[in-house]
Wavefront OBJ file of the C-alpha trace (Angstrom):
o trace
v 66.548 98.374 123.102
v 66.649 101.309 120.839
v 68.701 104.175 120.203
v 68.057 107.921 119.954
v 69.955 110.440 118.130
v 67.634 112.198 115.515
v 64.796 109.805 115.843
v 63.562 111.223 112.946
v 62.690 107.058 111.731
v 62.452 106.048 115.214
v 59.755 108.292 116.678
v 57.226 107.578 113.871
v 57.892 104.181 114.252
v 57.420 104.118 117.738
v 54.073 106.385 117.432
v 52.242 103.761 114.803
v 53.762 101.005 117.453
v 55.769 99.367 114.223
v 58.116 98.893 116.818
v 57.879 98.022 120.713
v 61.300 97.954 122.659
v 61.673 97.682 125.948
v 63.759 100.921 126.066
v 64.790 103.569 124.642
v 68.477 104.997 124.921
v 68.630 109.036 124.040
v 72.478 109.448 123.146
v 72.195 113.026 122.325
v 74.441 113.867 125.160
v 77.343 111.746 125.260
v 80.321 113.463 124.165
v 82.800 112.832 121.439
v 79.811 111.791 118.931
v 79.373 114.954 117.179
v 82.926 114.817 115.780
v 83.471 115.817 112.327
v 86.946 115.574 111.095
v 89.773 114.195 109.201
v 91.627 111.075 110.914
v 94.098 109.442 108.245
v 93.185 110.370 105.220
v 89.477 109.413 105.860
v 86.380 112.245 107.082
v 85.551 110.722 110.353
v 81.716 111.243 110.596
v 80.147 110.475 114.437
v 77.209 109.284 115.030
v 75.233 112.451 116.075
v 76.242 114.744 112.633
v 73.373 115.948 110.702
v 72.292 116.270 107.241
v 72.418 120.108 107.680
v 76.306 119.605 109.387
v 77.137 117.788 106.223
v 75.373 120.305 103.932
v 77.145 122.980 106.044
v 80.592 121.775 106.520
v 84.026 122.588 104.527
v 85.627 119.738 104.690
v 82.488 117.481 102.933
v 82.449 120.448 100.132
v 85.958 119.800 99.908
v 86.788 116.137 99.589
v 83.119 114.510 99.669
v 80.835 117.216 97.872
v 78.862 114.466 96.407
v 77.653 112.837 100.219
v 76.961 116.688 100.960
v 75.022 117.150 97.453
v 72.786 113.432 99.036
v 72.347 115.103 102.397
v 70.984 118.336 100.880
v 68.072 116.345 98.977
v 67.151 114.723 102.803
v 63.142 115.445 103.576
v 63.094 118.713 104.921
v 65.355 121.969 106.444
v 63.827 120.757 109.746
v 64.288 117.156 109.133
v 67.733 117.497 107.937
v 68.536 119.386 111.263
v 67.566 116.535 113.328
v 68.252 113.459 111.162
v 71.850 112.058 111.206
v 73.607 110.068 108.689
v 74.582 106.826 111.458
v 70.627 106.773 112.146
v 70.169 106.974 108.094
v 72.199 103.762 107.500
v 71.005 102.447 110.905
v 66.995 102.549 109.766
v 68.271 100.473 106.621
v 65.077 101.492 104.014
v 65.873 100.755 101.071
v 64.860 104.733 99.762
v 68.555 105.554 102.634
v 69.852 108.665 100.742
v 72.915 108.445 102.384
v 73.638 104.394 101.476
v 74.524 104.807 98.129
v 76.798 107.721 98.454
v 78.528 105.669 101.013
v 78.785 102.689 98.660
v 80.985 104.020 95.927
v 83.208 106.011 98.651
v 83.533 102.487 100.196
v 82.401 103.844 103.674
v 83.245 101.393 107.272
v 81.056 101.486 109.673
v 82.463 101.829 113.478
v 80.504 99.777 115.908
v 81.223 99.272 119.575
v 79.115 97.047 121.927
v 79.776 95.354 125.880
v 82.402 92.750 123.282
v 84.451 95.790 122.039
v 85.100 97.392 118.744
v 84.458 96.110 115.175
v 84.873 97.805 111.636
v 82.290 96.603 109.326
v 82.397 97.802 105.461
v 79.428 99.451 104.559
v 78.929 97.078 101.459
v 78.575 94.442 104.057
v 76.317 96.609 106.368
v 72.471 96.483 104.716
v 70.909 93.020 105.268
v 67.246 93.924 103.751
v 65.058 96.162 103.934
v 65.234 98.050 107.445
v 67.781 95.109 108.883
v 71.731 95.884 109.119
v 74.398 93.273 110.872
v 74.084 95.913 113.843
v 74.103 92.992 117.155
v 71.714 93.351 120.094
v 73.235 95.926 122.327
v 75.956 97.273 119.984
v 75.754 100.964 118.411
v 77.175 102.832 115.634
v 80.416 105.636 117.339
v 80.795 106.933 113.704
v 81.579 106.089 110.317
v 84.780 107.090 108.425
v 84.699 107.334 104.614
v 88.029 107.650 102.736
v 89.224 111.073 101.229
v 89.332 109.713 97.270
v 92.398 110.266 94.937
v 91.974 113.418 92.427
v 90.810 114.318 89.767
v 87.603 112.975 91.029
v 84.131 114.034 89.842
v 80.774 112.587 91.668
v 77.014 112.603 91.360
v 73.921 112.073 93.227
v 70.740 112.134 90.970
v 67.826 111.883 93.127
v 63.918 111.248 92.107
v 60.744 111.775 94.405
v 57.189 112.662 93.747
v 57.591 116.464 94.302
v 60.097 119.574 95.898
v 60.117 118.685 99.650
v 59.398 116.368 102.145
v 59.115 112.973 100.131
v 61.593 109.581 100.558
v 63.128 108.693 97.280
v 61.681 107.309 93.991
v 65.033 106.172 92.825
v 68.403 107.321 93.060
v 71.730 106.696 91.741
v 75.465 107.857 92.801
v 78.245 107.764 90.671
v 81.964 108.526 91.165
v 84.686 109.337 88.814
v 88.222 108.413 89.630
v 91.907 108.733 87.895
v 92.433 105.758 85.722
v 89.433 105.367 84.263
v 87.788 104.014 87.389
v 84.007 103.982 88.032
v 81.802 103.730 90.897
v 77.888 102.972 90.714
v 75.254 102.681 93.353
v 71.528 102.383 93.149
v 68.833 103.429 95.986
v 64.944 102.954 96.097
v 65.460 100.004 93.324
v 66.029 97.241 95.337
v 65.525 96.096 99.004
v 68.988 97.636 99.887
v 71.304 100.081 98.154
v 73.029 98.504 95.989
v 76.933 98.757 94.046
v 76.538 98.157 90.527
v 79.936 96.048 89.528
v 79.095 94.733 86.655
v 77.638 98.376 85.454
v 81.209 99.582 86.570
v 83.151 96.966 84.465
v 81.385 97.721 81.219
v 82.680 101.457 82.083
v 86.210 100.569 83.430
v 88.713 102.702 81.576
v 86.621 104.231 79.322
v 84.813 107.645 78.866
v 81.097 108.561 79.655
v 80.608 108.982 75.934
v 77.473 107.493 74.330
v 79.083 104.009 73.267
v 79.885 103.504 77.198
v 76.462 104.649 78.362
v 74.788 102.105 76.106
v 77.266 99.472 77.296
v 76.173 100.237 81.183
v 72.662 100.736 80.432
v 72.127 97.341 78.966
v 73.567 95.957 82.377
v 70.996 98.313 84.792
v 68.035 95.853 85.102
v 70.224 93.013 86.544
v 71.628 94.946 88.814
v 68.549 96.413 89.948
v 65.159 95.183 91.141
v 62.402 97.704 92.010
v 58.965 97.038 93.362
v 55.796 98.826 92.883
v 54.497 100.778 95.639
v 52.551 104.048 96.480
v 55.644 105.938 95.468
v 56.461 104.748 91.794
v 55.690 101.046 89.832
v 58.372 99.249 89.019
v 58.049 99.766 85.760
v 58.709 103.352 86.068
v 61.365 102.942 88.534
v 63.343 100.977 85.771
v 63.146 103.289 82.921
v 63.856 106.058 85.171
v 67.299 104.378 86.546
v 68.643 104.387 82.968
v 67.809 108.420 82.455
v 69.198 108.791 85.748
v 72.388 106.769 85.638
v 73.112 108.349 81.913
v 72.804 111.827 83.556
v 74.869 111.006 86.732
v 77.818 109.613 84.506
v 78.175 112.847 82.271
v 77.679 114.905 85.440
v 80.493 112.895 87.020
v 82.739 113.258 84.169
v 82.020 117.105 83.856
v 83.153 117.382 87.222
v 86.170 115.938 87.057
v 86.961 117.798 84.403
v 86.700 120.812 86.690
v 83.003 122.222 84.879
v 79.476 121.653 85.044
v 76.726 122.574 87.574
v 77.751 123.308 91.335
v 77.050 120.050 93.400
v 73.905 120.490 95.009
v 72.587 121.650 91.734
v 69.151 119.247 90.462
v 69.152 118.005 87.590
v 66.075 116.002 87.587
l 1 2 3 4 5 6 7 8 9 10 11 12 13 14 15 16 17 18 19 20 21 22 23 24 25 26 27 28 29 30 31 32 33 34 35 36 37 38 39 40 41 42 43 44 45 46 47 48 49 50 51 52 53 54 55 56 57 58 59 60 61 62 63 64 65 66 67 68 69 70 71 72 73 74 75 76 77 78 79 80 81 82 83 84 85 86 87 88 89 90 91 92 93 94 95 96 97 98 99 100 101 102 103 104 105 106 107 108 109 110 111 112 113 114 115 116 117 118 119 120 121 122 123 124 125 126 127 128 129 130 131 132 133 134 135 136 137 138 139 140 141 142 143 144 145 146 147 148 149 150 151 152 153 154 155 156 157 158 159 160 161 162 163 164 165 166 167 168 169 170 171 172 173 174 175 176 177 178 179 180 181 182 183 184 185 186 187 188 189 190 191 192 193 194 195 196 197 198 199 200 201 202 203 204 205 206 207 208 209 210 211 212 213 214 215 216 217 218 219 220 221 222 223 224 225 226 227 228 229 230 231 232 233 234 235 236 237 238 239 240 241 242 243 244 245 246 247 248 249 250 251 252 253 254 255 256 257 258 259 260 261 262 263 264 265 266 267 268
């Protein structure tokens, strides 16, 4: 069995027969799954929000602007209208836009099957490429992501081949937090998104000044590990996480500081 929100993964997969299952479950329909609010202090995101309702909504630009600045670099204005963030994390390829946002807000993941109800933490979620702890016969209600303390300041640098409709390169998330606290998550670089603790460590407590940067950057290639494919060698993917992780951390750190570009702005 498979379910249908966006099938924006699903459908192709199903049309080059990648997948075969017996059916198909369209959930478009059921009610409460659309929900987009705030449930103790955490943004409560159901399974059948979109990319576009996350670019679009006021309470992401206010406490999460970083997961809307991810969901604004999703494939296309069409494909972002159809594609949800619970089928994003649910399709598990590695390129996810949406996984390594959720990593550094430290995301849970609501699942509810014929057994009942379990919370799974979203650093526990991505198995491999395409494979998730997601049971036979359970589903994804909606994820919740916590509101984080201010001053924060956040950053999703994303690469890909050209403007449009293309899956990530690479990409890296950073967030800021009071007390010198750092958050680092890679996509496209390895067969899951991936936190970066060690990378955070090396920046605990400490500015994004250029003695910090070359502390984290040292520590990228172990925490990373890209393959070549049509998209990018791995080669290229590795030099590029270092540009992209020194640009995400001053970003971050402008940010927080109340300056620098608008979220949503590109800066590569």
């Amino acid at each position: 069995m498979r379910i249908l929100a966006g099938g924006t993964d699903l459908v192709p997969w199903l049309r080059d027969d990648l997948i075969t299952p017996d059916l198909v479950v369209d959930i478009k329909r059921l009610p409460g799954l659309g929900d987009l609010d705030v449930v103790d202090g955490a943004l409560r995101i159901g399974a059948l929000v979109t990319f576009a309702d996350l670019v679009a909504s006021p309470l992401i630009a206010k406490f999460l602007p970083m997961l809307g600045e991810a969901a604004g670099t999703v494939g296309s204005v069409g494909i972002r209208h159809r594609a949800t963030l619970v089928g994003n994390i649910c399709s598990a390829v590695p390129s996810c836009d949406s996984g390594p946002p959720l990593l550094v807000h430290e995301a849970m993941v609501h699942v509810i099957g014929s057994e009942g109800g379990r919370v799974v933490p979203i650093r526990e979620w991505f198995l491999g490429p395409k494979q998730t702890v997601l049971d036979r016969g359970e589903l994804v209600a909606h994820v919740t992501v916590p509101i984080p303390p201010v001053p924060r300041g956040a950053a999703f640098v994303r690469l890909s081949r050209y403007a449009g409709e293309d899956l990530a390169q690479a990409s890296v998330a950073v967030l800021s937090l009071p007390e010198g606290e750092w958050r680092v998550a890679f996509g496209a670089l390895a067969p899951t998104p991936v936190r970066a603790p060690a990378v955070e460590a090396a920046l605990s407590g400490r500015q994004a000044n250029d003695g910090a940067i070359a502390d984290a950057l040292r520590l990228v290639p172990d925490a990373i590990a890209p393959i070549t494919d049509m998209r990018a060698s791995k080669e290229y993917r590795m030099a590029m996480a270092g540009v992209m992780l020194r640009r995400a951390l001053h970003l971050a750190e402008t940010r927080r500081a109340g300056a620098g570009p608008a979220y949503g702005t590109a800066v590569m």
